[in-house]
DOKOLLUM-8704 format. One record per residue: x, y, z of N, C-alpha, C in turn. Coordinates in steps of 0.05 Angstrom, whole numbers, plus 5000, padded with zeros to 4 digits. Layout:
// DOKOLLUM-8704
XYZXYZXYZ
...
//
This chain:
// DOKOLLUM-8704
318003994195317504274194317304384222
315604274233315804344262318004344280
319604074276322204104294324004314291
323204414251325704644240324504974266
322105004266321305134280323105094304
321904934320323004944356326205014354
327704954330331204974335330905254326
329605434302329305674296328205794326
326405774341325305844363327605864390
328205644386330805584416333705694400
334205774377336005934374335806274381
332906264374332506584382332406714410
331806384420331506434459334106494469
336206364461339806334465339506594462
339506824440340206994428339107184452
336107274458335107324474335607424499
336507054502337007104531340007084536
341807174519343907224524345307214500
346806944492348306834467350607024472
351607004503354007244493356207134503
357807274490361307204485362907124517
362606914531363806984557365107114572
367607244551369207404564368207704566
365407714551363308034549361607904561
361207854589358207734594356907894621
358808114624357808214654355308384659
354408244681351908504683352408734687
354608834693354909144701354809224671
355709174641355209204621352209484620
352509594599350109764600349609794563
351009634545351209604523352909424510
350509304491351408994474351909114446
354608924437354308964411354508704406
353408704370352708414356354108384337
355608164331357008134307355308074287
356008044264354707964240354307714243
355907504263354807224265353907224291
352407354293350307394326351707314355
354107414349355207314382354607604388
353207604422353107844428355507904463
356908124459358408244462357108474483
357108454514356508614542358708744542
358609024540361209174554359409434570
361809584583360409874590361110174568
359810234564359010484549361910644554
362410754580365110854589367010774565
367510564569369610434551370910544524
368010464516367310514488367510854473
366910964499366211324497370211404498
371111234518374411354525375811174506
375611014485377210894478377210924446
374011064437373011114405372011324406
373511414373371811734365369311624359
368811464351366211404334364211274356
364811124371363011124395362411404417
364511594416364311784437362812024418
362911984386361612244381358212014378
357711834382355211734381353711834404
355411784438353911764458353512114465
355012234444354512604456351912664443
350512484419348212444410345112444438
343512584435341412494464340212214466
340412104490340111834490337611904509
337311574504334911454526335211654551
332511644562333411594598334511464612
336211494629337611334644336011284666
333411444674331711344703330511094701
329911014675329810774668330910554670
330110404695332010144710331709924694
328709784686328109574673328309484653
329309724638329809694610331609474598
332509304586335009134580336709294560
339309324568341909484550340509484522
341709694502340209614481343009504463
342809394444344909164421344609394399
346809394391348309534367349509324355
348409254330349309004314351009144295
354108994295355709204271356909044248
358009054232358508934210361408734216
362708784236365008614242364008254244
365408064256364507814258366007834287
365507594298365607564320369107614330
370307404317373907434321374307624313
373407824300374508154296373708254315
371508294331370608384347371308334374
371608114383372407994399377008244405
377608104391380608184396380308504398
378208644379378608924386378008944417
375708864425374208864451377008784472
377608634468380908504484382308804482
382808864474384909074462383409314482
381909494476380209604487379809614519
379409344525378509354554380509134563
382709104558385209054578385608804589
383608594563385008354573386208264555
387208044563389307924548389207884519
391308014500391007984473391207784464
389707674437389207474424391307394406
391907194400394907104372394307314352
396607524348396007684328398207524308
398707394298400807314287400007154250
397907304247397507274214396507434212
396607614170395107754177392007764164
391007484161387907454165387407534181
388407514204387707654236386707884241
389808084242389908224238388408464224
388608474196387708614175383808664184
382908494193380108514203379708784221
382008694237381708874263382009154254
385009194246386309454238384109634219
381409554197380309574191377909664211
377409514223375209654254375809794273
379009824275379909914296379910294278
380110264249380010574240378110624237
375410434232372410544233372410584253
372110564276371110614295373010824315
375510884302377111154306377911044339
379510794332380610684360383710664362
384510804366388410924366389310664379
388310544401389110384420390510114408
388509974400388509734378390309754352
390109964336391510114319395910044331
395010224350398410154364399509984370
397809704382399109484391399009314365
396709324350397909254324400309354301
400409594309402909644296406009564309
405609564331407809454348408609204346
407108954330406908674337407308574307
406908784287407908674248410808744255
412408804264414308734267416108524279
414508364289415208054304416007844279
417507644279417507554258415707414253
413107354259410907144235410207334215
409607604225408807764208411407864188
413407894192414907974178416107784151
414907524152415707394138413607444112
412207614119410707594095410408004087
413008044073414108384082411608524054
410608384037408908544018406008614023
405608454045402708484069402408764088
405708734102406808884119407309134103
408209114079408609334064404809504056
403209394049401109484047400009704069
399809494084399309564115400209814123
403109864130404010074130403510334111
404110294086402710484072399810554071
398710364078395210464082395910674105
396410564127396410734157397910984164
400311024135402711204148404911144161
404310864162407210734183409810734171
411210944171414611074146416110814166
416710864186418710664193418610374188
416210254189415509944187415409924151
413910144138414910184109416610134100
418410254112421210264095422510074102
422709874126423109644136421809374115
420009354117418009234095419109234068
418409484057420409454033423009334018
424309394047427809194045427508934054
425808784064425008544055423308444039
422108654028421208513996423508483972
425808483978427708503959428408163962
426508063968428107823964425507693951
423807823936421107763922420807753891
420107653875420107723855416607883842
416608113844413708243850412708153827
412808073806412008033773411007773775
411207533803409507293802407007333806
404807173805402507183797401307233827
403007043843402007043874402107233889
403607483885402607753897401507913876
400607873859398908003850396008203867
393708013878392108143889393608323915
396308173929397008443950397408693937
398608723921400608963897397709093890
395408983876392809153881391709263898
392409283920391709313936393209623946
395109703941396709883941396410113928
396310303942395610593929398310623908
396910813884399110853857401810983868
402311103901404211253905406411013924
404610813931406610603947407110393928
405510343906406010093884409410203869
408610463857410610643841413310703856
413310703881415910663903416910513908
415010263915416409993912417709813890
415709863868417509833844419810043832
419810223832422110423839423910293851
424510183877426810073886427709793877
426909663867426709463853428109493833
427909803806428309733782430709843788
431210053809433810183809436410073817
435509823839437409653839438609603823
437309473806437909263778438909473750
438509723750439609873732442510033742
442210093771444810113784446309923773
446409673775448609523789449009413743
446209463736446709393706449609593691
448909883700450310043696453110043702
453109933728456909993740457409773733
456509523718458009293701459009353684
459309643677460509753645462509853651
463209933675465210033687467509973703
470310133691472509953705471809903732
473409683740475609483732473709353714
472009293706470809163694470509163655
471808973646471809033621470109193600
471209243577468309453561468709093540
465908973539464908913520463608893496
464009213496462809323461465209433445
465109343422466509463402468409203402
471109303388473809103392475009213406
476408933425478409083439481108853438
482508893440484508703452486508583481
487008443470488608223496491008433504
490408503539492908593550495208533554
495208233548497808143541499808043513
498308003493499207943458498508183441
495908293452494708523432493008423410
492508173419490908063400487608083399
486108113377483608143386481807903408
480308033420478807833429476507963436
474307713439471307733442471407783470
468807913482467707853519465907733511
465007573497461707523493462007333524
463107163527462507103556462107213576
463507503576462107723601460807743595
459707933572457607993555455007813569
455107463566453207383569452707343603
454607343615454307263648452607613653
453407843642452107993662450008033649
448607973626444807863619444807743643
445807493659445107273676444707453699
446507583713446307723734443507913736
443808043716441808303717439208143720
438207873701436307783700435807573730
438307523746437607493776436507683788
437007933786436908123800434408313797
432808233774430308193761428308083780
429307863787428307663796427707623835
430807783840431007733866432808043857
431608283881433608373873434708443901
434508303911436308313939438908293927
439008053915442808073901444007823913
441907763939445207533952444907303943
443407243917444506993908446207003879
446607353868448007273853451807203851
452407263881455907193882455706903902
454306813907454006543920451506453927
449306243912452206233886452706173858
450506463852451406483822453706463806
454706733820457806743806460006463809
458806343825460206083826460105853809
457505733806456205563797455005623775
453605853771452605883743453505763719
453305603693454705573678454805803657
453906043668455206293643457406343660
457506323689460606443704461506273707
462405963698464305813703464805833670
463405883649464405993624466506203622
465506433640466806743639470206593653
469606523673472906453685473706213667
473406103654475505873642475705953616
475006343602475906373584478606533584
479406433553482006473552483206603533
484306763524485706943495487406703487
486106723454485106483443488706443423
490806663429492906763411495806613438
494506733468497706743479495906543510
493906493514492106303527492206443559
492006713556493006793580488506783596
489006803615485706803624484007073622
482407043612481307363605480107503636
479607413653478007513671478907423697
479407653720480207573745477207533761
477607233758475707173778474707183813
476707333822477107263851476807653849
477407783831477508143830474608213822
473308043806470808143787468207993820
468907813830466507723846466307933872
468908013873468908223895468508553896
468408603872467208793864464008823858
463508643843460608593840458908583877
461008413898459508383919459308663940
461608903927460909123938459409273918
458909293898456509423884454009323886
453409193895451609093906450309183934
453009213950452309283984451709553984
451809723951452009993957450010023949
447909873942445209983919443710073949
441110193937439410253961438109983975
436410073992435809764003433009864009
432010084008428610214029427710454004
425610424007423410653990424710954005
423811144002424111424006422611444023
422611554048420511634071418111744052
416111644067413111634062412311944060
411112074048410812424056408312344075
407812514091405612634110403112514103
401312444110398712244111397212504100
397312794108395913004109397813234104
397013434087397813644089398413834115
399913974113400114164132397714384131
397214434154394814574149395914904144
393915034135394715314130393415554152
396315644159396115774184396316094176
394116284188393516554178396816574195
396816924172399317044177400717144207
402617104219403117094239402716904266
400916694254400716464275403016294269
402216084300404815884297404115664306
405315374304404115124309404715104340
//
């Protein structure tokens, strides 16, 4: 019991008498902040006042006396943890930035960097989801942007989620995360792909599969059920992935509903029902034509309303 004491005791003395973050340890400091895991954090007030709304509308608040020499800075303990705090503090006061390159990282900061109404941090993180570690993961990046307003990294984001299938279980909690106007956009481009490209499969050059039709060369009837069934296959890639580039290589190749579709034959004069080398190259420019990006983001904020005769 006693020893638990002296380590409770000599932890409080660390804390005390400093416990602070080395690269925040200066005496010229005139204010500490504390993370939620007690690292404490020396900077100068200046900083803090030119670099945050939320610190600069604090210090217009009446403070202490400043004739007061002996006093020790006073600690503002805030709800961040230390590595959140830390990289904003980097960011802020101009040293060297920390690995932004996940976004556990990240997401901490971008989060403290808008409480605390810090543009600075905000920017270089927006500048750096566009590197590829971050980009590899575009439904994170897609959040992100839509929380913040970011239309260009948005709509970037978006066209690499086309190679996602949003309906697996594993983005689930990101996709919650998404306001009803960026969820409803993103899936929007998703379904329209896949109903585009479902649609101009009905269309010449491309055979009509409904009804009867016959062989352009005997006049004899024949089935498409093998088109019929390859473009279920397609559409349901495209379901799946609707980027598209795996369904002409190499679906259309290998699939066994499209090595069905090309080795059928009119069953009367054995002529081949389907140009295979005409139908993959069409499909690969209906494809290049679908959209690829959400619709620019509207305005974070309304326009404000300006009496009659003013101007912005």
């Amino acid at each position: 019991m006693q020893a638990e004491q002296e380590d409770h005791l000599k932890s409080e003395q660390e804390h005390s008498n400093g416990g602070l973050h080395p690269l925040f340890s200066s005496e010229d400091g005139d204010i500490v902040l504390g993370s939620k895991d007690r690292v404490l954090f020396r900077v100068h007030s200046y900083t803090l006042k030119t670099t945050s709304g939320w610190f600069r509308a604090m210090y217009s608040l009446p403070q202490r006396s400043a004739t007061v020499t002996d006093v020790p800075p006073e600690t503002i303990f805030v709800d961040e943890d230390s590595a959140t705090l830390e990289g904003l503090l980097r960011m802020v006061c101009g040293l060297p930035v920390p690995r932004l390159d996940s976004y556990d990282i990240i997401e901490p900061i971008l989060h403290a960097a808008e409480k605390y109404d810090m543009p600075g941090p905000m920017s270089i993180v927006r500048a750096l989801v566009m590197t590829p570690p971050l980009l590899a993961e575009p439904l994170r990046l897609y959040a992100i942007a839509c929380r913040y307003g970011w239309q260009d990294e948005a709509m970037l984001a978006s066209r690499y989620t086309l190679t996602l299938n949003l309906h697996a279980p594993e983005f689930r909690s990101t996709l919650q995360k998404l306001s009803t106007d960026a969820l409803l956009n993103l899936f929007q481009l998703h379904r329209t792909r896949r109903e585009a490209l479902r649609k101009r499969l009905d269309d010449p050059p491309f055979v009509n599969d409904n009804g009867d039709t016959s062989c352009s060369n005997c006049g004899s009837l024949v089935d498409y059920h093998t088109w019929r069934e390859l473009k279920y296959v397609i559409i349901m890639e495209m379901d799946a992935r609707p980027l598209g580039d795996t369904v002409v290589n190499p679906g259309l190749l290998e699939w066994p509903a499209a090595r069905a579709c090309w080795a059928a034959k009119c069953i009367n004069c054995d002529r081949v029902l389907y140009d295979k080398t005409l139908t993959m190259r069409v499909i690969r420019e209906c494809i290049e034509q679908l959209p690829t990006t959400i619709d620019p983001l509207p305005p974070p904020y309304p326009p404000p309303i300006l009496p009659r005769g003013a101007s912005i």
